[in-house]
GUMAR-327493 format. One line per 3 residues: for each residue x, y, z of N, C-alpha, C. Coordinates in Angstrom, 3 decimals. Layout:
BEGIN
X/Y/Z/X/Y/Z/X/Y/Z | ...
This chain:
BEGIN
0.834/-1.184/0.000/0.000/0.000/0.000/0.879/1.248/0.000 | 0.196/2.158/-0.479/1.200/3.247/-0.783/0.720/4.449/0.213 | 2.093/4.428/0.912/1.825/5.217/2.109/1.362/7.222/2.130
1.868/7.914/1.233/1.801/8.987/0.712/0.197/9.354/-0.631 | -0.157/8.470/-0.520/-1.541/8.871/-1.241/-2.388/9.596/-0.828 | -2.696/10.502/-1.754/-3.770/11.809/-1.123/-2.721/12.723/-0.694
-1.532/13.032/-0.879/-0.950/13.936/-0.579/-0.581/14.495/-1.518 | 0.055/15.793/-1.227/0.587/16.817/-2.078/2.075/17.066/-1.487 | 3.383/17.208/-2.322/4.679/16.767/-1.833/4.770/18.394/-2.546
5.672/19.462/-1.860/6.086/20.680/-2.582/7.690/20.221/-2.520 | 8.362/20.066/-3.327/10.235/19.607/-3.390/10.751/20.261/-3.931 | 11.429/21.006/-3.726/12.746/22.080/-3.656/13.783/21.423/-4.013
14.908/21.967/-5.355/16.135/21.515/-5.761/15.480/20.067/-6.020 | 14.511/20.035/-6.941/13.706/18.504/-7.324/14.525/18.425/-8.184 | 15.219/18.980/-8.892/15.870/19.118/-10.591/16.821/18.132/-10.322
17.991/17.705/-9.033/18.954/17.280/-8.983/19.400/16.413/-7.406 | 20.230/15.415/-6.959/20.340/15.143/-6.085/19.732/15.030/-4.723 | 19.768/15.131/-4.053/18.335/14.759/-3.113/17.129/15.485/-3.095
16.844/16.737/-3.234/15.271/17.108/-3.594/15.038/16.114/-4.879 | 15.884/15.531/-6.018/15.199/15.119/-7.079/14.981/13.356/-6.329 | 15.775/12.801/-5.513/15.610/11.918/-4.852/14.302/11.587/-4.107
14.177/12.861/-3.543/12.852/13.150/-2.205/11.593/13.126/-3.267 | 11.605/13.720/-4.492/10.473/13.729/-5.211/10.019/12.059/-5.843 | 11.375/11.663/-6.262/10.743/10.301/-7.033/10.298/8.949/-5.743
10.864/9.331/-4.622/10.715/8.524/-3.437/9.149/8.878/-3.385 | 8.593/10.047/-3.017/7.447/10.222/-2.980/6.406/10.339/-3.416 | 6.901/10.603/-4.914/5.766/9.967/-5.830/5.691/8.539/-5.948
6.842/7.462/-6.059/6.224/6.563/-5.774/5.718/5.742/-4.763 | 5.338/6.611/-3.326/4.466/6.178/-2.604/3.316/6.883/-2.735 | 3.050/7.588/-4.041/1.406/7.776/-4.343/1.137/9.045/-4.099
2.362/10.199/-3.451/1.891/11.583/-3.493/1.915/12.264/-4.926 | 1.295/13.366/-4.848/1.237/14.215/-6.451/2.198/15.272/-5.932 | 3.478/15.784/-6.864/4.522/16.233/-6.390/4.640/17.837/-7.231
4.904/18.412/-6.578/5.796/19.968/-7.081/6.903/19.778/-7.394 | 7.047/19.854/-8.740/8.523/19.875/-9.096/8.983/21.172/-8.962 | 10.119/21.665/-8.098/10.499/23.339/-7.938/12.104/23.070/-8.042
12.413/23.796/-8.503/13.848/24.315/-8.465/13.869/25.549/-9.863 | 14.800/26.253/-9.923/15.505/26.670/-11.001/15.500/26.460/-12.572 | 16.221/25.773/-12.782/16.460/24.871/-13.818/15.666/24.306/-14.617
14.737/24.883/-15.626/13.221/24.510/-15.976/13.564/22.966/-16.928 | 15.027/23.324/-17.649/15.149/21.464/-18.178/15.423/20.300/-17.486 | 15.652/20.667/-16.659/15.820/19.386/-15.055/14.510/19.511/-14.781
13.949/20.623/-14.427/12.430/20.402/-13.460/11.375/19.456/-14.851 | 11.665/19.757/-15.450/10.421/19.286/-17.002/11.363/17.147/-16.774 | 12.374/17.426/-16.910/12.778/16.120/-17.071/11.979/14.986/-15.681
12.717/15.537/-14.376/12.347/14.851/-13.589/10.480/14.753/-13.548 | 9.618/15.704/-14.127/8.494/15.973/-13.962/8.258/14.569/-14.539 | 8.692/14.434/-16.085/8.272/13.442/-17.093/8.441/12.379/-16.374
9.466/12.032/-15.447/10.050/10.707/-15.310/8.632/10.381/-13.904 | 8.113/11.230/-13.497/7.523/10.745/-12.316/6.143/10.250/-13.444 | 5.788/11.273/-14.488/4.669/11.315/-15.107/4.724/9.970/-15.526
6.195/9.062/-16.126/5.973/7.988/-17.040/5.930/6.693/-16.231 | 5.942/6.936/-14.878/5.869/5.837/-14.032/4.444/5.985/-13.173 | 3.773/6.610/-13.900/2.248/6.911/-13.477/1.965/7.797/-12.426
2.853/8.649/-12.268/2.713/9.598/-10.868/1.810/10.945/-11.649 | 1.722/11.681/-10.629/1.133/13.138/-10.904/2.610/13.962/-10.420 | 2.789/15.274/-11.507/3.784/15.799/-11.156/3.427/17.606/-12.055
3.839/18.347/-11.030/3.694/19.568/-11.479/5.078/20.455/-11.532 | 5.630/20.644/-12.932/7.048/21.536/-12.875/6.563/22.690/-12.490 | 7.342/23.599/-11.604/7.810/24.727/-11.676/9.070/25.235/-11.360
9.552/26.212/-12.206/10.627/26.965/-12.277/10.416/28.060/-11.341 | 11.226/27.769/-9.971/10.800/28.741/-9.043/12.050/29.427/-8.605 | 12.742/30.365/-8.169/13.742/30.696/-7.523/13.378/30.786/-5.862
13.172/29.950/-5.141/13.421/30.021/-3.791/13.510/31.320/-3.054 | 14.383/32.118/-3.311/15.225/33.101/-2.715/14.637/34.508/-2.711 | 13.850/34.331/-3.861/13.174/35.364/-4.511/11.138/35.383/-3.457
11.145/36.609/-2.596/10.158/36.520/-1.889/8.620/36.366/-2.563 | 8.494/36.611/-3.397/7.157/36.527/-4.623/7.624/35.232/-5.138 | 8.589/34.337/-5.331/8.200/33.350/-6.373/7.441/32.233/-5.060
7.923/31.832/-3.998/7.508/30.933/-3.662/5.815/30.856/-3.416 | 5.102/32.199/-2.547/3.686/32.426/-2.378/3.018/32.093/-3.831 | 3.485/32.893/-5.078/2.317/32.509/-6.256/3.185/31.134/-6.512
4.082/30.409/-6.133/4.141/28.854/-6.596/3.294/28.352/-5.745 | 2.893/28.191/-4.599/2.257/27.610/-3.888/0.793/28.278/-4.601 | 0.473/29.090/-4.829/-0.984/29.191/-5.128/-1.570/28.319/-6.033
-0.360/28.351/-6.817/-0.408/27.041/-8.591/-0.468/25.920/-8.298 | -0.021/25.389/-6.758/-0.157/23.675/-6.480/-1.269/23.577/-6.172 | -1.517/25.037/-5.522/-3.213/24.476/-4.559/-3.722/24.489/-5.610
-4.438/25.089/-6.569/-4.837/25.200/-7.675/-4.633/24.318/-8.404 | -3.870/23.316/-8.947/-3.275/22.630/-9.519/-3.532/20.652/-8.982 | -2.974/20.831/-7.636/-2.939/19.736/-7.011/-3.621/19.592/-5.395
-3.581/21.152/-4.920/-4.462/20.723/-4.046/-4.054/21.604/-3.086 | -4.298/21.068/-1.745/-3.149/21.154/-0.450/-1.805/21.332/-0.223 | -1.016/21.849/0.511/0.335/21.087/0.515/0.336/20.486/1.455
0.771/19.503/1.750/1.005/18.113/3.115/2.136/18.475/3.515 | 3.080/18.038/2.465/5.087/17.683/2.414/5.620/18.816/2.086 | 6.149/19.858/2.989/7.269/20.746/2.512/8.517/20.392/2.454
């Protein structure tokens, strides 16, 4: 049984090394994931790879750092996917 179902996963630095780790771990226990980082050809890649193993996955190209990107990214998940559960 898949422990993360019905959730919403928001993952930071998803594009590469452990945020991209933390995302595919958690989509495949059944959460629908935020793809966030930077890097919109990493975020689109890892997006696909959750998409082709039957997950739900939402890219965004977010800069973290930047005080406006994270609030309207989060508005696009709720909108998008829901809740957030997993920060």
């Amino acid at each position: 049984m898949k422990q993360l179902l019905d959730k919403v996963a928001y993952v930071t630095g998803a594009a590469g090394g452990i945020g991209r780790a933390l995302a595919l771990a958690f989509a495949a226990e059944g959460a629908r994931i935020a793809v966030v980082d930077q890097k919109a050809e990493a975020v689109n890649a890892v997006a696909e790879q959750i998409k082709a193993a039957g997950g739900v996955a939402l890219p965004l190209v977010v800069d973290v750092t930047d005080a406006t990107g994270v609030p309207d990214s989060i508005a696009r998940v709720h909108a998008a996917l829901g809740a957030v559960d997993i920060l």
